[in-house]
RODO-2510 file (C-alpha; in nm, 4 decimals, decimal comma):
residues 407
     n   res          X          Y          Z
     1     x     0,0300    -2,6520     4,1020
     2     x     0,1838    -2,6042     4,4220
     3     x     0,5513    -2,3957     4,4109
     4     x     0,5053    -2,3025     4,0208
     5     x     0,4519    -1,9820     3,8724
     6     x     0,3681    -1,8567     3,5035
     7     x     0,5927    -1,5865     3,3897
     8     x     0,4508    -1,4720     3,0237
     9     x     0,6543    -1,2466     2,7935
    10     x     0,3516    -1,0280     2,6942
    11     x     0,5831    -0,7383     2,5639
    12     x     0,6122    -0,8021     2,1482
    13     x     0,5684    -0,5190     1,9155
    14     x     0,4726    -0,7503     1,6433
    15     x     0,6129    -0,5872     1,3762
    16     x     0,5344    -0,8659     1,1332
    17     x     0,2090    -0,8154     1,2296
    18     x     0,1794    -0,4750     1,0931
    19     x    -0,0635    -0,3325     0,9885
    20     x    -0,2290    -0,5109     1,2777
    21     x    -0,0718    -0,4183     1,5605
    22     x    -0,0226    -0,0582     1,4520
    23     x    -0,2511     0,0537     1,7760
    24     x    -0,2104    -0,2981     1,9656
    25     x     0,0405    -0,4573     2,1132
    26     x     0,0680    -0,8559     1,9665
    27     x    -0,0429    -1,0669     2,2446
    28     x    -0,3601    -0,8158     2,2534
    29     x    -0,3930    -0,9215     1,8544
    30     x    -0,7984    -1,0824     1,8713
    31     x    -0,8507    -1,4435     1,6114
    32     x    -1,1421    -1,6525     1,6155
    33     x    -1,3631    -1,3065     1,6158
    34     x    -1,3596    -1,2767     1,9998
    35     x    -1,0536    -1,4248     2,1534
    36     x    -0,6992    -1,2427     2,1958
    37     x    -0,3479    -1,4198     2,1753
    38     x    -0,2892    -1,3247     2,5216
    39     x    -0,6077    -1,5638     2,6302
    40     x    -0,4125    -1,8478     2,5406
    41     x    -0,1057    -1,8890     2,8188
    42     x    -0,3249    -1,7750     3,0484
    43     x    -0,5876    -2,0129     3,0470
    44     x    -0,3725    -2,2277     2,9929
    45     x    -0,2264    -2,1515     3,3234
    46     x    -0,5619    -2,1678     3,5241
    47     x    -0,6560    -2,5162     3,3996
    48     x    -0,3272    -2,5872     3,4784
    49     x    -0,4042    -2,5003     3,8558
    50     x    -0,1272    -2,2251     3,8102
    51     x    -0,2258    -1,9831     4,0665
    52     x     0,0385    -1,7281     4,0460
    53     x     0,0767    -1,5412     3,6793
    54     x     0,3244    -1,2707     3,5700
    55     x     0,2558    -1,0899     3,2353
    56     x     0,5192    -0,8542     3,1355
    57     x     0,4074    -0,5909     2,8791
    58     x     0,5685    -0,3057     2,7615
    59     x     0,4000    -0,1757     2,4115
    60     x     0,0644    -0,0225     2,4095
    61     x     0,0333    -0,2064     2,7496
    62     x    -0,2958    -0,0400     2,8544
    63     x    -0,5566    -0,1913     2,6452
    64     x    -0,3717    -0,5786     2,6918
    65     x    -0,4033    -0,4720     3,0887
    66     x    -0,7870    -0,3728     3,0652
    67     x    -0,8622    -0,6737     2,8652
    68     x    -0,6839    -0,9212     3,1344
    69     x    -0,8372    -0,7360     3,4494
    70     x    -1,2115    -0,7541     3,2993
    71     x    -1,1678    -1,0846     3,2233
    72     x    -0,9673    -1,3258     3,4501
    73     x    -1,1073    -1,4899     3,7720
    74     x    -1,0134    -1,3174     4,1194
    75     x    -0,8973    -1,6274     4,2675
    76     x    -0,5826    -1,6376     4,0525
    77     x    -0,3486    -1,4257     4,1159
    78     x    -0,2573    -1,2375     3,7446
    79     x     0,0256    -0,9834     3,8076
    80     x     0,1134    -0,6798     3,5402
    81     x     0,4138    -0,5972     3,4994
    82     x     0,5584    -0,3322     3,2626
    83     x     0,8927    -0,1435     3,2327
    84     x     0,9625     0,1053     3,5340
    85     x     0,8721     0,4458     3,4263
    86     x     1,1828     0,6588     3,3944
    87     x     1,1188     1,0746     3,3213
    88     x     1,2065     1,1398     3,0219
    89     x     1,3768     0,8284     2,9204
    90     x     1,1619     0,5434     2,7068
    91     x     1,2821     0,2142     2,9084
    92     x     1,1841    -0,0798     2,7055
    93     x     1,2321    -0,4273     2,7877
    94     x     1,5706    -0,5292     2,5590
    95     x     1,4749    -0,8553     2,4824
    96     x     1,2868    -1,1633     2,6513
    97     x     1,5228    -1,2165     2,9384
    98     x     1,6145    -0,9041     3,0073
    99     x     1,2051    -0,8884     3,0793
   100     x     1,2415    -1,1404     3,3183
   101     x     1,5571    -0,9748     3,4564
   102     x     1,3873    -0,6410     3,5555
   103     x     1,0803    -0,7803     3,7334
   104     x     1,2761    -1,0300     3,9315
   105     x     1,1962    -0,8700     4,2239
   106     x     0,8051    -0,9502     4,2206
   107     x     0,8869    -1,2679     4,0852
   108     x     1,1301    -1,3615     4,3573
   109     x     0,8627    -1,2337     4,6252
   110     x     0,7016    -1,5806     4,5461
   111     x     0,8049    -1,9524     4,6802
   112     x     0,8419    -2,0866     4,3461
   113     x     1,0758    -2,3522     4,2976
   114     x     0,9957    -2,3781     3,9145
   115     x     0,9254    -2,0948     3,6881
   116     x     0,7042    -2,1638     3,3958
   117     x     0,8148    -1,9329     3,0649
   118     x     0,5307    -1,8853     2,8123
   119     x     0,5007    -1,6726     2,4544
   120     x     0,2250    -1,4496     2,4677
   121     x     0,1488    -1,4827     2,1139
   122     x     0,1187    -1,8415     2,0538
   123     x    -0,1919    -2,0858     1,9781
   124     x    -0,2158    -2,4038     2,1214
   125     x    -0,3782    -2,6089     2,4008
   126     x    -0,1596    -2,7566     2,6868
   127     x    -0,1911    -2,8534     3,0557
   128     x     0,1492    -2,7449     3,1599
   129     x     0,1098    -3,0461     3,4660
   130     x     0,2678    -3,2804     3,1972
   131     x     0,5738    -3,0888     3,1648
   132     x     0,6422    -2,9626     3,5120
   133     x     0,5960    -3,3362     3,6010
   134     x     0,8652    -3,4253     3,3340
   135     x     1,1065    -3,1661     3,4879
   136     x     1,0716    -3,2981     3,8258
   137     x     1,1411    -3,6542     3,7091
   138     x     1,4385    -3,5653     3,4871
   139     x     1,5883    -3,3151     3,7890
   140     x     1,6712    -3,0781     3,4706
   141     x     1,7300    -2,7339     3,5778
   142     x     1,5751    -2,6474     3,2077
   143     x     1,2837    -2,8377     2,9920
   144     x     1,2562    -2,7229     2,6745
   145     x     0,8885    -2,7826     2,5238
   146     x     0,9614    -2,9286     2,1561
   147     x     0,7494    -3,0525     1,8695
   148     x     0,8439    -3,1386     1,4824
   149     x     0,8808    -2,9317     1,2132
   150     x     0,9243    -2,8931     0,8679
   151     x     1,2177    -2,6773     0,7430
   152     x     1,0269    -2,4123     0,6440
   153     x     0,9820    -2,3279     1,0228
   154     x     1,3280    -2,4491     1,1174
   155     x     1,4618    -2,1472     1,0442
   156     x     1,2691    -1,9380     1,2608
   157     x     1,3305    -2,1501     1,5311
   158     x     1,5771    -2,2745     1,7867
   159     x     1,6534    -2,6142     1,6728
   160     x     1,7377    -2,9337     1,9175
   161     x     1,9556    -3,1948     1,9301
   162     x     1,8714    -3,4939     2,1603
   163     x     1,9631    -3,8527     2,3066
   164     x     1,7296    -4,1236     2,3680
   165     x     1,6885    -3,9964     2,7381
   166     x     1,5548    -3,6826     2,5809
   167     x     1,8446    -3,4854     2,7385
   168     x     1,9117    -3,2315     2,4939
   169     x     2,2719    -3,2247     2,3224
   170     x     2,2775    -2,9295     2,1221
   171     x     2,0806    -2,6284     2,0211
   172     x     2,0867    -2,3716     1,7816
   173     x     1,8810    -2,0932     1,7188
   174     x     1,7177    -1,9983     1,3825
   175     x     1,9615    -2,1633     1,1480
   176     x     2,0048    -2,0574     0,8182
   177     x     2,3203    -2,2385     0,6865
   178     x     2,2530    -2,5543     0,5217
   179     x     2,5572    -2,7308     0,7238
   180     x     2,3737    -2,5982     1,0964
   181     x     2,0372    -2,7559     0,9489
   182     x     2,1796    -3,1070     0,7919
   183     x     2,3504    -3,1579     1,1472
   184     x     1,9884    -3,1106     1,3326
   185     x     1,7714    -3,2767     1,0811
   186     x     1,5742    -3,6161     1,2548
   187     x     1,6395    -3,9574     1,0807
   188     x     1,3492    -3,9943     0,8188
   189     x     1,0769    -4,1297     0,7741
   190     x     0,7925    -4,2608     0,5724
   191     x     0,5750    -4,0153     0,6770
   192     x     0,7667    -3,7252     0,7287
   193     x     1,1139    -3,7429     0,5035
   194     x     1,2761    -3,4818     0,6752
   195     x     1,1547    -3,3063     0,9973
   196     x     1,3793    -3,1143     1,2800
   197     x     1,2788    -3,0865     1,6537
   198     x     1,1653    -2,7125     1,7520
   199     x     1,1826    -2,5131     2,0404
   200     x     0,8146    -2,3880     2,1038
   201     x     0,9421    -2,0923     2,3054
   202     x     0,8167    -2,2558     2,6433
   203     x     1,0596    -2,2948     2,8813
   204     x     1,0534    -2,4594     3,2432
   205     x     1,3426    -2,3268     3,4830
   206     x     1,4500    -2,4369     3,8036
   207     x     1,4610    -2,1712     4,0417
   208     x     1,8325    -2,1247     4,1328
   209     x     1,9454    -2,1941     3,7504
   210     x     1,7483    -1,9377     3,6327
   211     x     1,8838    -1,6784     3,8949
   212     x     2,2275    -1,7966     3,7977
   213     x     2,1892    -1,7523     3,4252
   214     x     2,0435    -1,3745     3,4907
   215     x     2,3314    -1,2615     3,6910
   216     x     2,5082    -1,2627     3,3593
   217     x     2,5151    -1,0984     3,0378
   218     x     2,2498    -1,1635     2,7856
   219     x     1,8756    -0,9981     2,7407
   220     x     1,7099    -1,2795     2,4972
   221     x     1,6282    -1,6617     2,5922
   222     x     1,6956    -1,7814     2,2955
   223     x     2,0178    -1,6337     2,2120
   224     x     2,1977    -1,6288     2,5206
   225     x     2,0086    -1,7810     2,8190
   226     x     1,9683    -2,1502     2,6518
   227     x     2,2812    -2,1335     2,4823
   228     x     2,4239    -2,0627     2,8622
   229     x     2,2661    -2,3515     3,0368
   230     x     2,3503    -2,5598     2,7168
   231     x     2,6974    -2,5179     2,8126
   232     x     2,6258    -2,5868     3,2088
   233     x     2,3918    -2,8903     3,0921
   234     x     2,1644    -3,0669     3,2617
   235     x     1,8514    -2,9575     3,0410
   236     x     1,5664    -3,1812     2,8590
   237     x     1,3348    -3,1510     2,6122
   238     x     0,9559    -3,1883     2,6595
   239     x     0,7734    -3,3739     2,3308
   240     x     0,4747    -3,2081     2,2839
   241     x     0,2421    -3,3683     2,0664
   242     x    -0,0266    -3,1483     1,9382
   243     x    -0,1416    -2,8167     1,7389
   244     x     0,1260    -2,5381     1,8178
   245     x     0,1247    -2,2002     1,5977
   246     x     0,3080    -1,9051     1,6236
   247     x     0,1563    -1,6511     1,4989
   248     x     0,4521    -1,4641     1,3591
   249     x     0,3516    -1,2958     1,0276
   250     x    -0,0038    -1,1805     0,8627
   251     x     0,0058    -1,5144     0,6383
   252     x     0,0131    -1,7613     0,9492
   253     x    -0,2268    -1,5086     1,1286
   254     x    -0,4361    -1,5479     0,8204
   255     x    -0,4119    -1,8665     0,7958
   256     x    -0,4211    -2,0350     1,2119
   257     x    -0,7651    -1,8385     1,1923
   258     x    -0,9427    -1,9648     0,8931
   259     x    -0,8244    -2,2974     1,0194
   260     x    -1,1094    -2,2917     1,3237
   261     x    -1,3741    -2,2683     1,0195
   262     x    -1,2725    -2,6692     1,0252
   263     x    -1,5027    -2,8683     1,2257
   264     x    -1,1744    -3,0356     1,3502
   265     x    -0,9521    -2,7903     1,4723
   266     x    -0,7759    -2,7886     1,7972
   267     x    -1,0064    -2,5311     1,9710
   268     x    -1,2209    -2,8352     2,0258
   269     x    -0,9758    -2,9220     2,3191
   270     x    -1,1303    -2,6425     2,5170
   271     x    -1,4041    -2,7575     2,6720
   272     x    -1,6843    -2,6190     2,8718
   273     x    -1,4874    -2,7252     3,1873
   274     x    -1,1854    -2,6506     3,0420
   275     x    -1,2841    -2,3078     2,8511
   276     x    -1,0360    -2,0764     2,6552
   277     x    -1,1512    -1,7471     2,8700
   278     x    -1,2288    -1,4555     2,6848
   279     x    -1,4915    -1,1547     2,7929
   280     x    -1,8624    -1,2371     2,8750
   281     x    -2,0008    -1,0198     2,6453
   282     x    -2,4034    -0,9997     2,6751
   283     x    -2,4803    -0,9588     2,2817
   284     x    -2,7408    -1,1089     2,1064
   285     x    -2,7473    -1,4155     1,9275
   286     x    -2,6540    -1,3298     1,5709
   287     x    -2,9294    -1,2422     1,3068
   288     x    -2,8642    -1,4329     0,9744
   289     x    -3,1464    -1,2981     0,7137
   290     x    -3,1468    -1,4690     0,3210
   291     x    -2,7672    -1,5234     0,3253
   292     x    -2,6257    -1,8319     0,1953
   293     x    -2,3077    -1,9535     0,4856
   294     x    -2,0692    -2,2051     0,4561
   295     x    -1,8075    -2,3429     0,6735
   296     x    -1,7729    -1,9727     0,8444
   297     x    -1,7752    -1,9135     1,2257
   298     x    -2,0394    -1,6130     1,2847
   299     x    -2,0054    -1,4547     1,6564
   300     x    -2,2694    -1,2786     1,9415
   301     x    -2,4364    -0,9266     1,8075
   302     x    -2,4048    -0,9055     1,4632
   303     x    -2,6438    -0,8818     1,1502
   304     x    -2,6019    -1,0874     0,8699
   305     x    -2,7801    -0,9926     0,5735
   306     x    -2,5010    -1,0614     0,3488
   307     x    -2,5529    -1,3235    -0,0517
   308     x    -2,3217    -1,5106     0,0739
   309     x    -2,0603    -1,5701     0,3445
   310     x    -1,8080    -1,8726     0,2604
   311     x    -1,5070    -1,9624     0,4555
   312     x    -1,4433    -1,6843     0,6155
   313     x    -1,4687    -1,5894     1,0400
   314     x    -1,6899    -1,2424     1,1434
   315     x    -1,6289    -1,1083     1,4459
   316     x    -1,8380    -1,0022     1,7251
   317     x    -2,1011    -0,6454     1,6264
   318     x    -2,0843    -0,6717     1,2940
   319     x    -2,3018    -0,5912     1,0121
   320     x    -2,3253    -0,7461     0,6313
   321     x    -2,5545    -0,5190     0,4042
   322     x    -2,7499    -0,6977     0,1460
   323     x    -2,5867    -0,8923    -0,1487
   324     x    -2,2858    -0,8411    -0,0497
   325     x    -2,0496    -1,1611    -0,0670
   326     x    -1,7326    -1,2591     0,1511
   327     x    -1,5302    -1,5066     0,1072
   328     x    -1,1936    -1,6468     0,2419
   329     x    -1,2208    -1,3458     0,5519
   330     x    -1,1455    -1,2384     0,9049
   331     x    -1,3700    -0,9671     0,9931
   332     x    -1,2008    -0,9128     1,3450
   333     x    -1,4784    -0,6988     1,5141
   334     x    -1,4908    -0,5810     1,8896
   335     x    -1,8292    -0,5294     2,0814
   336     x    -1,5515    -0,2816     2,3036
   337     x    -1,5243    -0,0494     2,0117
   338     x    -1,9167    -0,0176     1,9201
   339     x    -1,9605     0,0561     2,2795
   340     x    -1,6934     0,3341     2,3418
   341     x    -1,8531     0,4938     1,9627
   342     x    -2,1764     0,4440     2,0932
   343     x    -2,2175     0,2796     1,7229
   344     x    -2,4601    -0,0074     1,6500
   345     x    -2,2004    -0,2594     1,4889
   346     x    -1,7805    -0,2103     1,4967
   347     x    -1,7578    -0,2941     1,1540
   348     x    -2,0294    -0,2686     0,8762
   349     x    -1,9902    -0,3866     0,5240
   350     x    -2,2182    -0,2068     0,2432
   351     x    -2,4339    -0,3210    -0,0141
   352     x    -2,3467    -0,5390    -0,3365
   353     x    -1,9640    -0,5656    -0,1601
   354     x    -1,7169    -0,8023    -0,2724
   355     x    -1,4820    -0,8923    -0,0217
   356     x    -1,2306    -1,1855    -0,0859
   357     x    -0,8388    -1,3051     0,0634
   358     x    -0,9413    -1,0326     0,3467
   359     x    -0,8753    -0,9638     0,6878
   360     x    -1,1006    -0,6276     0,8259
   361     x    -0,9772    -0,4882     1,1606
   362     x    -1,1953    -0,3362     1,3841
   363     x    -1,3978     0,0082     1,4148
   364     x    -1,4268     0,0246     0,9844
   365     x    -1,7090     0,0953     0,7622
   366     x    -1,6808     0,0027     0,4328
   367     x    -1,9227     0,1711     0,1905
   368     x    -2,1601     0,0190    -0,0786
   369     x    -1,9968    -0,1457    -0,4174
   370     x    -1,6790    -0,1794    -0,2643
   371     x    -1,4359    -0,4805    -0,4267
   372     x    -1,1450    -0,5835    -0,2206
   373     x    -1,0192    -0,8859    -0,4372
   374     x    -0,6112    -0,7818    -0,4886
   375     x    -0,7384    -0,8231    -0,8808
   376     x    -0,3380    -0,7480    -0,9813
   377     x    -0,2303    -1,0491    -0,7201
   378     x    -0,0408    -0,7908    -0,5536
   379     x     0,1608    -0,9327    -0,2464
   380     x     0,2460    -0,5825    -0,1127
   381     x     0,0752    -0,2640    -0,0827
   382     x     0,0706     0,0579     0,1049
   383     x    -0,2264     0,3095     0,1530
   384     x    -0,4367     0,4964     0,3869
   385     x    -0,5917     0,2003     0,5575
   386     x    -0,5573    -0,0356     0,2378
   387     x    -0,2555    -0,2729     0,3043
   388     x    -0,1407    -0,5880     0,1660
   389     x     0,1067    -0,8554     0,3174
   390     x     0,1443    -1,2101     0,2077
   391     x    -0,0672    -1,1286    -0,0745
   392     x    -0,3779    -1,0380     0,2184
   393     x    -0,5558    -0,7630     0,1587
   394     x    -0,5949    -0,5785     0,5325
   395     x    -0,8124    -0,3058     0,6139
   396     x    -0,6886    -0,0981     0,9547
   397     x    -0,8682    -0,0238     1,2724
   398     x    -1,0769     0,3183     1,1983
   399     x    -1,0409     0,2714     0,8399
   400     x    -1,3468     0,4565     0,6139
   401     x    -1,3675     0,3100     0,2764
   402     x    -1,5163     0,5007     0,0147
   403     x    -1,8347     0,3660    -0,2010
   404     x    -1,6962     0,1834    -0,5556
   405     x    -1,3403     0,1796    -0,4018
   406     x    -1,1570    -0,1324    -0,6152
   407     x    -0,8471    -0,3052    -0,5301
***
């Protein structure tokens, strides 16, 4: 699109994500067994006919920047942008706008006369045409993208109040008082008795109105730069009507994943003209030898020699010994790490394994007779590569687990 450029905030620590993104930054979190988060805005943006694309990063930046420049076509223009390096000072981004705020300078270099704000941690599928259309119509200086939620989410999100016009009246962000969440609930319905309209964390700004709100105080978009315009007006909200996730702790990660093991699952929006881009790989088709496999996604390069595999997702270079069973699983996998080991497969599971409620990171070996199955229904733990979250049993990058090891 002509005069529009993507500006994604690429710089989360994900500390919800832990133990996950103990040696990754979020957006550079992989689902689906091959994709990362950061795939998602940016392809996005290229279908989009985007051709300009900021990513500000800031933690563990390096890998997310390797990943994007061996991936990404040449004719887009994909720009990385960290924190300027300071000697001996750590200078870290202080909070979504104040990203913006210290790369204006690129981002000013360009003839943009909207600038497109996107999570870097987010799943969904959109052509952002829709919704730079809609801001041009409404002449808002800000569109808001929104969708319905349940309560549950309400509170982790910045809340809208609109008019019929879809100008937005009010907003509020992440409500917690029962007073602030009565006065933003949507009339009910049959369907849905009580829903709230959400912020999705994408954001279209008019040029000069975004300029004008960063001259002033206030380092986070949701806290201070909406609430600012809010009082200036003039901003709309975009319905979005579709699958949206934020993938904000291990028990939506856990969850957003498995979902793609459903034959209808919004993945199916991507195309093969209008691909989610991820790294050609060059693996072999996978090898699947006496294994029963149900409703389980099963990527390039890896063996499968496994009793059973049910509902679960394995990852690219991975290898299932015999009669071992999983069930309910990510095995993340990453053809990247097998070739950097010089190892066969980035994750191998022993013999007569029972793996179940799991999620196995990348570069582990698990040894023969191992049971991960949480048999105390623990919803926290702590160990040396053993963690649980959400009631999720998680098994860190590099991790070496012992034959007969129980949990």
């Amino acid at each position: 699109m002509d005069r529009v450029i993507s500006v994604i905030l690429a710089g989360g620590e994900g500390t919800r994500l832990f133990p996950l993104t103990r040696g990754r930054c979020k957006p550079d979190v992989r689902f689906a067994g091959r994709y990362r988060l950061i795939d998602i805005p940016i392809s996005n943006s290229i279908h989009s006919n985007i051709q300009q694309i900021f990513v500000l990063s800031q933690h563990f930046k390096d890998p997310l920047h390797q990943h994007i420049l061996s991936t990404y076509p040449t004719s887009h223009q994909i720009h990385l942008l960290s924190p300027k390096d300071i000697p001996g000072k750590k200078n870290l981004f202080k909070g979504t706008a104040d990203a913006v705020r210290q790369n204006l300078g690129a981002i000013l270099h360009t003839n943009a006369e909207y600038i497109l704000i996107l999570a870097g941690d987010q799943l969904y599928h959109m052509n952002y045409r829709g919704m730079i259309d809609f801001a041009k119509q409404e002449g808002a200086d800000l569109v808001i993208a929104s969708l319905p939620v349940q309560e549950g989410d309400a509170k982790r999100m910045g809340l809208l109040r609109i008019d019929e016009r879809s100008r937005v009246l009010d907003f509020f962000e992440k409500p917690t008082e029962r007073k602030t969440l009565d006065s933003f609930a949507l009339p009910p319905t049959c369907d849905h008795p009580q829903e709230y309209l959400g912020s999705m964390g994408i954001y279209v700004f008019k040029r000069d109105a975004l300029l004008s709100l960063l001259s002033n105080e206030g380092d986070d978009f949701g806290k201070h730069i909406i609430p600012a315009q809010m009082k200036k007006g003039n901003v709309s909200a975009y319905y979005y009507q579709g699958y949206w996730e934020d993938i904000g702790t291990i028990g939506a990660y856990y969850r957003a994943n498995l979902a793609l093991t459903n034959c209808q699952n919004w993945m199916q929006a991507f195309d093969e003209t209008n691909q989610l881009f991820t790294p050609h790989y060059n693996l072999t088709t996978p090898f699947i030898k006496n294994s029963a496999i149900t409703d389980s996604l099963i990527n390039e390069g890896s063996l499968i020699e496994a009793k059973e595999v049910t509902h679960s997702i394995i990852g690219t270079k991975t290898h299932l010994k015999e009669n071992s069973i999983i069930r309910d699983s990510i095995i993340i996998g990453d053809h990247s790490i097998a070739e950097k080991t010089r190892a066969c497969y980035s994750v191998v599971v022993g013999k007569d394994c029972v793996i179940q409620k799991a999620i196995i990171d990348s570069d582990v070996v698990i040894g023969d007779r191992v049971q991960l199955i949480n048999k105390n229904q623990l919803q926290k733990f702590d160990s040396d590569g053993v963690y649980i979250r959400d009631g999720i049993i998680i098994v860190t990058m590099g991790a070496r687990i012992s034959a007969g090891f129980e949990i």
